[in-house]
One Martini backbone bead per residue (centre of mass of N, CA, C, O) as a GRO file, in nm:
protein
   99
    1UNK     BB    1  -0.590   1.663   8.177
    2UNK     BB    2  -0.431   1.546   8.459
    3UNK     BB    3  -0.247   1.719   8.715
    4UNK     BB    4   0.090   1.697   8.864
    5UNK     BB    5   0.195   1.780   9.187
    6UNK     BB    6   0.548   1.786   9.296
    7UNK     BB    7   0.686   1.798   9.614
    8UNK     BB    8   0.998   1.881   9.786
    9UNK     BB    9   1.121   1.818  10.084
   10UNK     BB   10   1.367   1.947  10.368
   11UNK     BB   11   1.163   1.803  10.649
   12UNK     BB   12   1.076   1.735  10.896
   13UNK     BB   13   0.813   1.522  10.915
   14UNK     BB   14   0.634   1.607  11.160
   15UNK     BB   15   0.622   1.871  11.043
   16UNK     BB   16   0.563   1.845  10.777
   17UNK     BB   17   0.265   1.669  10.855
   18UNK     BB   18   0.127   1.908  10.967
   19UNK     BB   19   0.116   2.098  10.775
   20UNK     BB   20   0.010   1.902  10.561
   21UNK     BB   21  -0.290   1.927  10.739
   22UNK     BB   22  -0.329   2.233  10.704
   23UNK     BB   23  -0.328   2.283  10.422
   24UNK     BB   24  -0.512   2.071  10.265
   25UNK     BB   25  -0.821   2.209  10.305
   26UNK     BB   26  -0.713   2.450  10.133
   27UNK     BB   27  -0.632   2.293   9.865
   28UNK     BB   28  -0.898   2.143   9.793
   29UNK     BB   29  -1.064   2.439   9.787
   30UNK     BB   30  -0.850   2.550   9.558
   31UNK     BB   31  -0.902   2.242   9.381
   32UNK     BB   32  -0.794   1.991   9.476
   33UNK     BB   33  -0.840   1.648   9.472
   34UNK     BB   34  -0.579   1.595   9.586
   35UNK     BB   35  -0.354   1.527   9.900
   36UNK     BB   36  -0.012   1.401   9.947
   37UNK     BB   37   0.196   1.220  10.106
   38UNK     BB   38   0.521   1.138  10.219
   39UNK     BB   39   0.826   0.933  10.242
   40UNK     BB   40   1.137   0.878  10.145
   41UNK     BB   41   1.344   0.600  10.125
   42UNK     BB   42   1.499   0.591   9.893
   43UNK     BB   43   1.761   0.733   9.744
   44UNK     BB   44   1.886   1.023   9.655
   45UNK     BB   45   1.611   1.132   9.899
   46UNK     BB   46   1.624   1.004  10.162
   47UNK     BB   47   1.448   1.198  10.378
   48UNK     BB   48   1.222   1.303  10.268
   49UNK     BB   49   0.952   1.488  10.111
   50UNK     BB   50   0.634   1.453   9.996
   51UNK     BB   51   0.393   1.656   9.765
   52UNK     BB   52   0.051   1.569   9.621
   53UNK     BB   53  -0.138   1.735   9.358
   54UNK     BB   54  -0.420   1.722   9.196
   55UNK     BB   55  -0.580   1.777   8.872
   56UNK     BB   56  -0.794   1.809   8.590
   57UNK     BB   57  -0.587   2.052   8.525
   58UNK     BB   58  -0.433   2.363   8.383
   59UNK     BB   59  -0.652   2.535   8.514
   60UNK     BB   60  -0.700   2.478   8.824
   61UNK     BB   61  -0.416   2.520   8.881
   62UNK     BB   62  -0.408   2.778   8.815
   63UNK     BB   63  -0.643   2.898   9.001
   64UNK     BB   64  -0.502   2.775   9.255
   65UNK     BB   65  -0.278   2.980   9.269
   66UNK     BB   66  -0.426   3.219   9.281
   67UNK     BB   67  -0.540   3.164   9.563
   68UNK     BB   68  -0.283   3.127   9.732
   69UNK     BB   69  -0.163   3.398   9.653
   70UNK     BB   70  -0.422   3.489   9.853
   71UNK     BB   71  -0.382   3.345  10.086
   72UNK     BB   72  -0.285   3.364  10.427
   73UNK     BB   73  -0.327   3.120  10.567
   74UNK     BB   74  -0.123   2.935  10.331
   75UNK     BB   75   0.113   3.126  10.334
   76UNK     BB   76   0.197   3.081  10.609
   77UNK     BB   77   0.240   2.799  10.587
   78UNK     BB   78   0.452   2.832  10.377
   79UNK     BB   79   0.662   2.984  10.556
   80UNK     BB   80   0.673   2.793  10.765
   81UNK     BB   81   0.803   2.563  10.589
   82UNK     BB   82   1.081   2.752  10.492
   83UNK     BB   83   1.177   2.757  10.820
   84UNK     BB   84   1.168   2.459  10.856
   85UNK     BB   85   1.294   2.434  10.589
   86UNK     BB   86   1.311   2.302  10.184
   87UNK     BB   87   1.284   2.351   9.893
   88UNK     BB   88   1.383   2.094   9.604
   89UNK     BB   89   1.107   2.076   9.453
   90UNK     BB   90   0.906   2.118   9.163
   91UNK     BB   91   0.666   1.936   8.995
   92UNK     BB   92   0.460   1.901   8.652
   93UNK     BB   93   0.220   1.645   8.567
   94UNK     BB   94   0.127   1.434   8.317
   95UNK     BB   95  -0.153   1.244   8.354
   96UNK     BB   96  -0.231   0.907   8.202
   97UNK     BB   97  -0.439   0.656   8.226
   98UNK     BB   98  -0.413   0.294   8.222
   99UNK     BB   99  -0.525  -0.025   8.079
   0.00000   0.00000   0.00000
């Protein structure tokens, strides 16, 4: 089954939605099928953002952490990203297609 990561971050858009764009095809090289951003709009976490990275299994998953884990390059942008803000959550979600 395909499981989906979601991270929040509380970080200027502008500057999350650079690094998000600098990260994604390193994040899709290490396995991810999909990575989306996203801006928080209404409730509890407004003004947040969020990236969202599909994976189709907890197997890719694994893989692609062990990779991020090894990749400088990454690692940098992720150290930006905690520089320039916080992460506020990070889940992994099981999810399955409804017809």
């Amino acid at each position: 089954m395909p499981v989906v990561t979601v991270s929040r971050w509380k970080l200027n858009p502008n500057e999350a939605i650079q690094i998000a764009r600098d990260a994604a095809p390193l994040i899709k090289q290490q396995g991810a099928q999909t990575v989306t951003f996203g801006r928080i709009q209404t409730g509890e976490h407004a003004g947040q953002v969020s990236i969202v990275c599909t994976y189709a299994s907890y197997e890719e998953l694994g893989r692609a952490m062990d990779k991020q884990r090894q990749d400088q390059q990454f690692q940098e942008l992720y150290a930006r990203a905690l520089q320039a803000g916080e992460l506020t959550a990070r889940n992994i979600v099981i999810i399955e297609e409804l017809n």
